[in-house]
TIDREN-778959 format. One record per residue (C-alpha): residue number from 1; residue in one letter; x, y, z. Coordinates in steps of 0.001 Angstrom, whole numbers, padded with zeros to 6 digits. Each point is the difference from the previous one (the first is absolute). Layout:
N
- num/residu/X/Y/Z
- NUM/A/X/Y/Z
...
# end
This chain:
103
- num/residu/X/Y/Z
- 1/X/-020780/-105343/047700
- 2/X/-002511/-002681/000768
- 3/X/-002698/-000507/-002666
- 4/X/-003882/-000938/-000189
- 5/X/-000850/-003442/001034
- 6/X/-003564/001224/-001740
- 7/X/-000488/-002251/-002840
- 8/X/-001311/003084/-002003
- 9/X/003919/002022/000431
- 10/X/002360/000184/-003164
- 11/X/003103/-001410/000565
- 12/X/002758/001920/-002721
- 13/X/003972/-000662/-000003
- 14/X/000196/003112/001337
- 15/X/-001846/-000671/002875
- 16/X/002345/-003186/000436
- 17/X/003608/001702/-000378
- 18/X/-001541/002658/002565
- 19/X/-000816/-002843/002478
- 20/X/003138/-001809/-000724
- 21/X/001657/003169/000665
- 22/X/-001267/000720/003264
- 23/X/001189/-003147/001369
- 24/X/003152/002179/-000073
- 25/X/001985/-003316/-000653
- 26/X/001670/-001837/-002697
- 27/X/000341/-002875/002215
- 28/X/-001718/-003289/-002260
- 29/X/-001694/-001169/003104
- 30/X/-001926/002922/000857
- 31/X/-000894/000796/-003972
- 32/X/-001054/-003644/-000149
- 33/X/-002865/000789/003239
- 34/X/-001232/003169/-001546
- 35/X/-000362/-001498/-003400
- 36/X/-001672/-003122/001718
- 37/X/-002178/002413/002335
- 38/X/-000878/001928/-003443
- 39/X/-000955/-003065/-002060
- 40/X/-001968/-000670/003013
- 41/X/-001994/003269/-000074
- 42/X/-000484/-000262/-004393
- 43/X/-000988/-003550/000244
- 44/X/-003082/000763/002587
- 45/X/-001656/001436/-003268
- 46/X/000251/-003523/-001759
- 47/X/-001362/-001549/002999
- 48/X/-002610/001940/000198
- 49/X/-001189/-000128/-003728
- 50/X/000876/-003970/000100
- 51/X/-002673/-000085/002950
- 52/X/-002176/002085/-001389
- 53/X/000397/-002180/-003062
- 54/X/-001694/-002851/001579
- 55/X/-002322/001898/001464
- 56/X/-000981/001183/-003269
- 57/X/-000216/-003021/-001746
- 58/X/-002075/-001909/003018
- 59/X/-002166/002729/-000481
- 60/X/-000568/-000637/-003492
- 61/X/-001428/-003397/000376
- 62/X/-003157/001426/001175
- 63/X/-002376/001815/-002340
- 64/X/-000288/002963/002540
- 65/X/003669/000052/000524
- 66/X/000965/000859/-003362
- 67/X/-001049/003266/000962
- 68/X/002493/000770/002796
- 69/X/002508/-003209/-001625
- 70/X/000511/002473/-003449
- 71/X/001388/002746/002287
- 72/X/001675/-001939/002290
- 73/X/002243/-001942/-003246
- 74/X/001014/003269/-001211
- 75/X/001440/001777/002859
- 76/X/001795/-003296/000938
- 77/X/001745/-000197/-003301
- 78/X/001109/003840/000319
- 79/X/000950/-000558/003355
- 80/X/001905/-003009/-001044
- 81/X/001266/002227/-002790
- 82/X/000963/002883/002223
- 83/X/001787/-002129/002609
- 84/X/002003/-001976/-003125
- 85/X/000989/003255/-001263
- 86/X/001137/001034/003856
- 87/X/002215/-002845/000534
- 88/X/002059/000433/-004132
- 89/X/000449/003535/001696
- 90/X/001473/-001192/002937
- 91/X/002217/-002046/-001163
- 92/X/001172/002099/-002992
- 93/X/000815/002939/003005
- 94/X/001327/-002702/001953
- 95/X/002542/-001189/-003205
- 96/X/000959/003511/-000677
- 97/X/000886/001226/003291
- 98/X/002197/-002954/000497
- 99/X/001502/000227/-003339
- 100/X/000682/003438/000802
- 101/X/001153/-000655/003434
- 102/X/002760/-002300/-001184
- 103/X/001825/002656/-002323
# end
């Protein structure tokens, strides 16, 4: 179960334990790749709000740039938002499916 690398996708502990589930392991090594491949995917978001941040703000020096800079500010911080949220989510799934896997 591979998930979004858009920075737009929802990433829910659901989503997680499915992914961690398809792996069709227990083995820590191979949990420990697709947790690192899915913080990968959830932390494009941040990246792309951060950048988008600085856009923003360069943007905003300018009297014309306001304009677009305004805009640009708020979809970085709910991008930033979105991809923060993303990667608690990943590693809450990621805790409770190996908490679950030790029993």
């Amino acid at each position: 179960m591979a998930l979004s690398p858009s920075p737009f996708a929802t990433v829910s502990k659901q989503s997680v334990l499915g992914a961690l589930e398809a792996t069709g392991s227990h083995d820590p090594d191979v949990l420990e790749r697709e947790r690192s491949h899915l913080l990968s995917v959830a932390r494009f978001a941040w990246m792309t709000g951060a950048a988008l941040l600085v856009a923003g703000i360069v943007l905003c020096f300018t009297t014309v740039g306001v304009l677009a800079g305004v805009p640009l500010l708020t979809t970085a911080s709910w991008l930033m938002y979105r991809g923060k949220r993303n990667v608690d989510a990943i590693k809450a799934g990621f805790a409770e499916f190996v908490g679950s896997s030790a029993l």
